[in-house]
C-alpha positions in Angstrom: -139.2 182.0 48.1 -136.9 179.8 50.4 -134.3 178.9 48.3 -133.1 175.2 48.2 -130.1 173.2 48.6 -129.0 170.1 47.2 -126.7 167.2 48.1 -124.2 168.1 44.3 -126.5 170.7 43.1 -126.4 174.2 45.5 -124.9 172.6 48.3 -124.9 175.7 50.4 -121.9 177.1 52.3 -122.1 175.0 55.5 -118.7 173.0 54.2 -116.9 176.4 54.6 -118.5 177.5 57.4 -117.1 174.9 59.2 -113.5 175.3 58.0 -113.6 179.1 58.9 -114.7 179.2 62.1 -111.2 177.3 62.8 -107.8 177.9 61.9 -108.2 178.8 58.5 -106.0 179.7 56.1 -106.6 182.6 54.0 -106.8 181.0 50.7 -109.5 182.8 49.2 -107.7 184.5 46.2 -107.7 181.4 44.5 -111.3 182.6 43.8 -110.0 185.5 42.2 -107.9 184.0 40.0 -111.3 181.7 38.5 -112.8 184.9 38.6 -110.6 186.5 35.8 -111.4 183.5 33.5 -115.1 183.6 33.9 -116.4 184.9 30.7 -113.1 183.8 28.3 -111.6 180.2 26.6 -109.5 179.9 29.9 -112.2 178.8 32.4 -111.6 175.5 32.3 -109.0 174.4 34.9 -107.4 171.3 36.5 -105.1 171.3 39.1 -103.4 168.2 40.5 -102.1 168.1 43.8 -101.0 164.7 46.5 -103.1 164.0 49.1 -103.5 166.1 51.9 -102.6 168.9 50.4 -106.2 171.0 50.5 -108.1 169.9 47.7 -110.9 169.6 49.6 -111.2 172.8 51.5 -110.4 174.5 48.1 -113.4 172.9 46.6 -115.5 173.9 49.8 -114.3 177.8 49.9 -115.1 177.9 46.0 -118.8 176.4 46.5 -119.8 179.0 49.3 -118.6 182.1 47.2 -120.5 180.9 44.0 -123.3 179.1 45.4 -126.2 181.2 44.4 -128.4 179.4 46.6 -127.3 180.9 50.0 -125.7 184.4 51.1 -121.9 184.0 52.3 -121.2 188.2 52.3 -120.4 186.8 56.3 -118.6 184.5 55.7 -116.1 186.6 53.2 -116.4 189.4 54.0 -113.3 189.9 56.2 -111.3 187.6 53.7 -108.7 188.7 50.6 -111.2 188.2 48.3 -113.7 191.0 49.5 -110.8 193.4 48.4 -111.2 192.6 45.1 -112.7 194.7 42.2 -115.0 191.9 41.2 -115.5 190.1 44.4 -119.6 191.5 44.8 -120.3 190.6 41.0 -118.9 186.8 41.3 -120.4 186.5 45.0 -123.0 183.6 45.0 -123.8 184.5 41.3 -124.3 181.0 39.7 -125.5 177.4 39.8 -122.8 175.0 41.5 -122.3 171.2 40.5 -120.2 170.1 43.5 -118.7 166.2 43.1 -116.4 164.3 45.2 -116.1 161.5 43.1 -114.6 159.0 45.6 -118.3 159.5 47.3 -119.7 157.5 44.2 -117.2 154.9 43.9 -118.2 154.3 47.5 -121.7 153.7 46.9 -120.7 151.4 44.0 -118.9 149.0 45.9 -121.2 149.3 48.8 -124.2 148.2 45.8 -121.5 145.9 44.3 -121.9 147.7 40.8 -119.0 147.7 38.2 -116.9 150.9 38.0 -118.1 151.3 34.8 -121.5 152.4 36.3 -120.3 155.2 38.1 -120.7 157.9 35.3 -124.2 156.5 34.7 -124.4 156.7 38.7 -123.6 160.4 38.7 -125.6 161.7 36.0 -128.9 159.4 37.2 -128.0 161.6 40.3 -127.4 165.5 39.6 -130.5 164.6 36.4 -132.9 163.3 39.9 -131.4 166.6 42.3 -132.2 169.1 39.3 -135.9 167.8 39.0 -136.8 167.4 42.7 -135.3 171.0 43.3 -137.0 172.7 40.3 -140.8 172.5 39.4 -140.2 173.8 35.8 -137.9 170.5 35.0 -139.6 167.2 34.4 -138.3 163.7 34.9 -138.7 162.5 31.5 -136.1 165.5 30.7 -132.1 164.2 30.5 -129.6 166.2 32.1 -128.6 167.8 29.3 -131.7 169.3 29.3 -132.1 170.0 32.7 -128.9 172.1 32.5 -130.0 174.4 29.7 -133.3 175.1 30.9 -131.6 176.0 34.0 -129.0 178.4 32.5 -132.5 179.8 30.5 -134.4 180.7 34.0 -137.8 181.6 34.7 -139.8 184.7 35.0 -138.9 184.5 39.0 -135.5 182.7 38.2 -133.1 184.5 36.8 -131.0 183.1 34.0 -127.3 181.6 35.9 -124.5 179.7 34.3 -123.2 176.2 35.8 -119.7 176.3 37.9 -118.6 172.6 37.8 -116.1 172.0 41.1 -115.4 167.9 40.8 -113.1 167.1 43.7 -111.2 163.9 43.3 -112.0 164.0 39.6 -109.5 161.2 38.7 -110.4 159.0 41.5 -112.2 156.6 38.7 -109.0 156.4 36.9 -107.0 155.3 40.1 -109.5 152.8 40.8 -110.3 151.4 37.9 -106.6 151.5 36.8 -106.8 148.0 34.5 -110.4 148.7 33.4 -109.9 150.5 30.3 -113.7 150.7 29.4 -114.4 152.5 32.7 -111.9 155.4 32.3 -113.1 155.2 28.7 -116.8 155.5 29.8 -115.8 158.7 32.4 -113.4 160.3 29.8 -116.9 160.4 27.5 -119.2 161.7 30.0 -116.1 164.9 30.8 -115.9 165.2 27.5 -120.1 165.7 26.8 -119.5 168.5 29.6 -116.4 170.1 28.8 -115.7 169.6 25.0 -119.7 170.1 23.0 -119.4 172.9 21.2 -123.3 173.2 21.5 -123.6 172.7 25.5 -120.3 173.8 27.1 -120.2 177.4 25.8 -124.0 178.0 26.5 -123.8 176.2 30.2 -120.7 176.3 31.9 -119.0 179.3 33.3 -115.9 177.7 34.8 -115.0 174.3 35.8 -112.5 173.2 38.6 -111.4 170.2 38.6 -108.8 168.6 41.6 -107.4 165.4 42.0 -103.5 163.8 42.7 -103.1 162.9 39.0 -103.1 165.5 36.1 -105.7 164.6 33.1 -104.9 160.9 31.8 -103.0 161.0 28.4 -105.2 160.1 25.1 -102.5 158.8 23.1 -100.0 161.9 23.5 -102.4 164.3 24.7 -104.9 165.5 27.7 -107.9 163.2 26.7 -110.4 166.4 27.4 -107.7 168.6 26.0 -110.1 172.2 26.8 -108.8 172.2 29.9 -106.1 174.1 31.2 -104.0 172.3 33.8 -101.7 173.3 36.6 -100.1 169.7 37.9 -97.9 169.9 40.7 -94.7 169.5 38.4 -95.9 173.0 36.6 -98.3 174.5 39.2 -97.8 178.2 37.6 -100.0 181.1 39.3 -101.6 178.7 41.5 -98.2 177.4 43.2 -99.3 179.3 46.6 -102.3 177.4 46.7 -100.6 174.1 46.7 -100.0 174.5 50.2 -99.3 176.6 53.1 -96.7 179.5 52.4 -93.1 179.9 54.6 -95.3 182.9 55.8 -98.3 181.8 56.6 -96.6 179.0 58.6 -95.3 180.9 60.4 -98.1 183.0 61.4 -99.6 179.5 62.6 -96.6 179.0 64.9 -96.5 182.6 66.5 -100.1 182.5 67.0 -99.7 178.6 68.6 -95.9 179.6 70.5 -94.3 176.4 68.5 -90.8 176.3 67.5 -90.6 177.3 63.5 -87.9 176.1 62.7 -88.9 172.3 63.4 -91.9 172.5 61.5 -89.5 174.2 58.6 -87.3 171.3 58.9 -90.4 168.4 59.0 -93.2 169.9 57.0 -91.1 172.2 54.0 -89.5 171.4 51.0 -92.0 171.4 47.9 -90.7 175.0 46.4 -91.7 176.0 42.9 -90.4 178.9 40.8 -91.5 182.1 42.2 -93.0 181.2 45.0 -90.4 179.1 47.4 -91.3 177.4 50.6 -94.6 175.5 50.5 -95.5 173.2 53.4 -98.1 170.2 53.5 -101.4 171.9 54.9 -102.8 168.9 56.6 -99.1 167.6 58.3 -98.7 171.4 59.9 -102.5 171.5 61.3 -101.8 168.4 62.7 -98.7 169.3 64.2 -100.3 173.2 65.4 -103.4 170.4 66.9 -101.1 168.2 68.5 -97.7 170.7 69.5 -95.7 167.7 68.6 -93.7 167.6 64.8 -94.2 164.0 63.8 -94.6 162.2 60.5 -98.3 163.0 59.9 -98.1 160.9 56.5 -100.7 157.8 56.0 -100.4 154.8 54.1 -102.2 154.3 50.8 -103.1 151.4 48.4 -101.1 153.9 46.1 -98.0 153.6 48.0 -98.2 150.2 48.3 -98.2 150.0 45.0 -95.8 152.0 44.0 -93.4 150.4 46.7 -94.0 146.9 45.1 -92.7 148.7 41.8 -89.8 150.1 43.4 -89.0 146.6 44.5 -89.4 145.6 40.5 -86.2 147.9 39.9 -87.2 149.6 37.0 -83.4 150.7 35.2 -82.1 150.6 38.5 -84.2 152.3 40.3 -83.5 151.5 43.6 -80.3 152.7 43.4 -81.8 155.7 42.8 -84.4 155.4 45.7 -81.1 155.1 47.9 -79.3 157.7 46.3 -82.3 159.9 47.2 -82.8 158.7 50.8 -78.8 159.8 51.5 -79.9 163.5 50.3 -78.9 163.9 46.8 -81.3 165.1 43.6 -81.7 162.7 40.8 -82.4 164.0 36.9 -85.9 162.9 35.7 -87.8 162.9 32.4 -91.5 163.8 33.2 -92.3 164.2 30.1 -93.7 160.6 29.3 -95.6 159.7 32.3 -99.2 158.7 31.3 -101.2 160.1 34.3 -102.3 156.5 36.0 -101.3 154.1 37.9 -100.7 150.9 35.7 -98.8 152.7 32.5 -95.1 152.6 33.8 -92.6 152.2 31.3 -89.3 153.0 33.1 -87.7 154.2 36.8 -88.8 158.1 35.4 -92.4 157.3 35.0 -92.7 155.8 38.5 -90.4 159.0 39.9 -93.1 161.2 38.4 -95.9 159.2 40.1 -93.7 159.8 43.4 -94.1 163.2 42.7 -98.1 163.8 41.9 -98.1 161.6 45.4 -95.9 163.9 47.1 -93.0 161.7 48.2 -90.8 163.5 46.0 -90.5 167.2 44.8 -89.8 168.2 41.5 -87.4 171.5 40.3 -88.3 172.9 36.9 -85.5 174.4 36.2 -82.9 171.9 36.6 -85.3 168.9 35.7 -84.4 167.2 39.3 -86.1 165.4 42.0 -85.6 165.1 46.2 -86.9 164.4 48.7 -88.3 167.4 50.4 -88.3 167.0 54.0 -87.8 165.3 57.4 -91.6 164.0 57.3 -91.6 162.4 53.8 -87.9 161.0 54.8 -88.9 159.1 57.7 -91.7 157.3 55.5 -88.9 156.0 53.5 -87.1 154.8 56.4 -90.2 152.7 57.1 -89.3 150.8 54.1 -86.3 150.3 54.0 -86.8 148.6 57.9 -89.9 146.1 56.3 -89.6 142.8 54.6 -90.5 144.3 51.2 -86.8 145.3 50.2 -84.5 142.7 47.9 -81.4 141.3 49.1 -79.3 143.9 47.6 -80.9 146.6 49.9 -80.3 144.6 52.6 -76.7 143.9 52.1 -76.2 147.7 51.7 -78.5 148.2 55.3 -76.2 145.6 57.1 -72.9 147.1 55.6 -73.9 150.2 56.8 -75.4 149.3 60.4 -72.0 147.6 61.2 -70.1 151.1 59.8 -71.9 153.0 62.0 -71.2 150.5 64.7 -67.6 150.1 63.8 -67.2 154.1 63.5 -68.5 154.6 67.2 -66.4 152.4 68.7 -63.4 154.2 66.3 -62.4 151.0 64.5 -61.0 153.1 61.6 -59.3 150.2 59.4 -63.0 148.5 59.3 -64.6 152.0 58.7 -62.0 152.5 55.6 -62.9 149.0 54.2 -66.5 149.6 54.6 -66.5 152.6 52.7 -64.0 151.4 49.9 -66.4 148.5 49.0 -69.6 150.8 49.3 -67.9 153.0 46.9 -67.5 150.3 44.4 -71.0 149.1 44.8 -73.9 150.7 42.3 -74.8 152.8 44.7 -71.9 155.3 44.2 -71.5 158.0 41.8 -70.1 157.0 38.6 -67.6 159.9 38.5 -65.2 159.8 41.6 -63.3 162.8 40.9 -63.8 165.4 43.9 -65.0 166.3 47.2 -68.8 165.9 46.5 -68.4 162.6 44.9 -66.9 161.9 48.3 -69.7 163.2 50.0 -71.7 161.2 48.3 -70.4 158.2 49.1 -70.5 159.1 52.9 -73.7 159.5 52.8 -74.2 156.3 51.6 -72.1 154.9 53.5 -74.2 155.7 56.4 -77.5 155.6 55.2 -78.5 153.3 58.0 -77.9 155.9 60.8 -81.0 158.1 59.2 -83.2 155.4 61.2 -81.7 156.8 64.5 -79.8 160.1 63.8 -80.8 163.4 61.6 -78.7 164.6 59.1 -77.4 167.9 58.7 -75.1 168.7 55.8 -72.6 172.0 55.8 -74.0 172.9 59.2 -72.8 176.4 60.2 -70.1 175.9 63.1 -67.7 178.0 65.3 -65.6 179.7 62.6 -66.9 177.7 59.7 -68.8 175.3 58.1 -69.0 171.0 59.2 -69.8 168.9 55.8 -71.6 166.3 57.6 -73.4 166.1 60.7 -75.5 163.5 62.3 -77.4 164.5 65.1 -79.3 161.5 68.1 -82.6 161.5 68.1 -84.4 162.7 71.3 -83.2 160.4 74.2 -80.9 158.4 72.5 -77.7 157.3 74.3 -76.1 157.6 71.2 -73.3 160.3 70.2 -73.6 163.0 67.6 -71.0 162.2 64.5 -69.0 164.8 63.0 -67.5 164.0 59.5 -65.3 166.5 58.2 -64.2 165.3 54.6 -60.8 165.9 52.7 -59.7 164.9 49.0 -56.0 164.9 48.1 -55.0 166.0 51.7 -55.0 164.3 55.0 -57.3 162.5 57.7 -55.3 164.4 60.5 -56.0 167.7 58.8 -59.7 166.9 58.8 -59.4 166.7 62.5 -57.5 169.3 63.5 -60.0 171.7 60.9 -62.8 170.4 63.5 -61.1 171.7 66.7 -59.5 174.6 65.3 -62.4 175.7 63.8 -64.2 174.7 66.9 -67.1 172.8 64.9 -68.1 171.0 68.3 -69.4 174.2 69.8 -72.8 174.2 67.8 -73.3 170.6 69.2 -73.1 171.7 72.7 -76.7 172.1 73.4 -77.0 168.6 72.9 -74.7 167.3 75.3 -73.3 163.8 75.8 -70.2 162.5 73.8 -69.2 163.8 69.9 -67.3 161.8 67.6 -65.0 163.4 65.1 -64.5 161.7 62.3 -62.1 162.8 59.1 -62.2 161.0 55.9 -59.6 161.9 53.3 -59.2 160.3 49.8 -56.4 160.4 47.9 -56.5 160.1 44.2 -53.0 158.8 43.3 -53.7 155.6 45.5 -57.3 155.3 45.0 -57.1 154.9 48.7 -59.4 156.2 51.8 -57.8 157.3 55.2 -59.9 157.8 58.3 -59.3 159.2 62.2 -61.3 158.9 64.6 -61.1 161.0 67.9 -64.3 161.2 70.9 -65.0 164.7 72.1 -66.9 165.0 75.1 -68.8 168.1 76.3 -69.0 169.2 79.8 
């Protein structure tokens, strides 16, 4: 008997089909790694990722394997999962519930229904699917009861288990962000799935659940608290499926004869312990599509919003956003965030968010935050050039523009004036006591020449290393800066550390005029030098 498919219910493997006849990515061992849990108390998983990062074709792979309504042996055959030991006993061996929840907010705005409907929405639709797909189930029967006696079989059906893959599972939480009843309503229906003693056990083999925000928060803890979750702050043995490994990008590159290390540079950045180097999936198949690296990122109603908090200044926070735009890591407490979009209570909580959305990355180890790459930098340059920043933003983006200015055309007095009020601003470190404090306030001190230059910090040179470099962008008339920086020494020795050390040289495949630039601070006078010399190269 043909065997059928359903729109949520045994949806087939045509979603995958589609993703593997292109440039796919072998991430099939995330399969494997469900497969280990089928059977124990650890089946229930939810990992949170930002958008763009593969959720999607994650949730498509994992439908064709399971599905047992169609044969995918083709389709994985020449994958890492055949390898497996358990790859044939897994291999389209159970009922599949596949959701994208976003689909059924999208219907309910389109009917203009409350948000509140949409859990009624999706079980009046998997309860419909299950009864027009199976002759044994009844309308009258809920769909509860249309699960059991599916997991029970028939005499020509054998008896299969449920594998629940919700993409976009906190979508309803997002939207519905100051409708409490709504997320209350969801959070009840997940919960009558994942945490009934009497229906979970006897129904569900695994669950997978993906979305940008880790379970919201029921007080102090997970409000369906079964689950086992693998945010993007602790993503554990899944942290090389968050994205595209250092190697597998570069696979992509060799295969497409593009330059590695630009797409390194724009597209790298969100590393995690034990498995360093993951790249944004979607931003490095765009750039493979297109051969060009480019900020691939799109605007969201989420970071509006979170812009307009920024803009709030949350403990000072956009001293922080600026410290974090001239290159530096910031301490953050993730602890407290409350997994939504309206429960901010200080500058960490909104951080956090930046992290689940992907414009910052977060180190475990030392508790820190960054930005993590050229791509995600260039979005906050977007901001800080539109109307939405306060007055004290644009004071600092004027004193800046004018440094730069003023430092090209080797007006030193102006340039040590500039950067002797900039270091008594906010923005600065609160301890000026060495070198990298110094650094520090160079970098902000130039912060406006990110719009038009990139920045490369200890950049390997002739016989050693350059603290700052700031490099045109692609046919711009402007010249490359070279900062060489000095505490408790001299300007002039800055310099002559450049051309002795012949710093220029790595510059030369650029062209065009260099300007050399030494900064030295000396502690006794609380006093900044600066000399300024143009280098040319033939």
């Amino acid at each position: 008997m043909e065997k059928k498919h359903g729109q949520y219910v045994n949806p087939g493997n045509d979603a995958f089909r589609l993703i593997a006849n292109s440039d796919y990515i072998d991430k099939t061992m995330l399969a494997d790694r469900l497969n280990r849990r089928i059977g124990t108390d650890k089946c229930l998983i939810c990992i949170s990722r930002p958008r763009r990062f593969g959720k999607s074709y994650a949730a498509k792979m994992l439908t064709a394997y399971y599905d047992s309504s169609c044969d995918s042996q083709e389709l994985f055959s020449n994958l890492k999962i055949a390898g497996t030991k358990d790859y044939d006993k897994h291999l389209n061996h159970y009922h599949v519930i596949c959701l994208d929840v976003t689909s059924f907010i999208s219907v309910a705005r389109r009917e203009k229904k409350a948000l509140s409907d949409v859990p009624n929405m999706i079980v009046n639709a998997l309860q419909k699917e299950l009864v027009e797909m199976y002759s044994y189930l009844t309308p009258d029967m809920s769909l509860t009861e249309c699960l059991i006696r599916c997991v029970e079989g028939t005499e020509n059906e054998p008896s299969r288990k449920f594998i629940f893959i919700i993409d976009e599972w906190d979508a309803l939480i997002r939207e519905a962000k100051n409708d409490s009843e709504a997320q209350k309503i969801y959070l009840d229906l997940l919960r009558e799935w994942f945490k009934n003693i009497s229906f979970t056990p006897k129904v569900i083999a695994a669950a997978y659940m993906t979305g940008i925000l880790p379970i919201k928060k029921d007080g102090s803890q997970s409000a369906i608290s079964d689950f086992l979750e693998y945010p993007i702050l602790y993503p554990g043995e899944f942290a090389e499926y968050t994205g595209f490994t250092e190697s597998e990008v570069i696979a992509l590159c060799q295969k497409h004869k593009v330059d590695f290390s630009e797409f390194k540079a724009w597209y790298d950045g969100y590393d995690f312990p034990d498995c360093a180097d993951i790249y944004n999936p979607y931003s490095v198949m765009c750039a493979i599509q297109n051969k060009k690296c480019r900020s691939y990122w799109k605007k969201t109603s989420a970071s509006e919003s979170l812009f307009s908090y920024i803009n709030m200044n949350f403990d000072g926070l956009q001293e922080i956003i600026t410290r974090l735009i001239s290159g530096e890591e910031i301490e953050v407490d993730v602890d407290n965030f409350e997994n939504d979009f309206a429960s901010f209570n200080d500058k960490d909580d909104v951080l956090t968010l930046l992290v689940h959305l992907g414009y910052l990355t977060y180190h475990e180890e030392e508790g820190t935050v960054r930005i993590p790459n050229q791509e995600i930098l260039s979005e906050y340059h977007k901001f800080l050039k539109s109307n939405k920043i306060n007055h004290e933003w644009v004071k600092l983006l004027s004193a800046s523009k004018q440094l730069l200015e003023d430092t090209i055309a080797g007006k030193t007095e102006t340039v040590v004036e500039t950067i002797k009020n900039i270091r008594h601003t906010n923005y600065a470190p609160t301890f000026y006591n060495n070198e990298q404090a110094l650094r520090y306030v160079i970098k902000f001190a130039y912060i406006y020449a990110l719009s038009q230059y990139m920045k490369v910090e200890e950049l390997p040179s002739g016989h050693g290393i350059a603290d700052v470099v700031y490099l045109p962008k692609r046919f711009s008339p402007l010249p490359s800066l070279l900062i060489e920086l000095k505490w408790d020494k001299s300007d002039g020795g800055a310099i002559k550390q450049i051309k002795e050390n012949d710093y220029p040289a790595v510059l030369a495949g650029y062209g065009g005029d260099i300007v050399l630039v030494g900064i030295n601070y000396n502690s006794s006078t609380d006093e900044h030098s600066c000399m300024i010399e143009k280098f040319s190269i033939k």
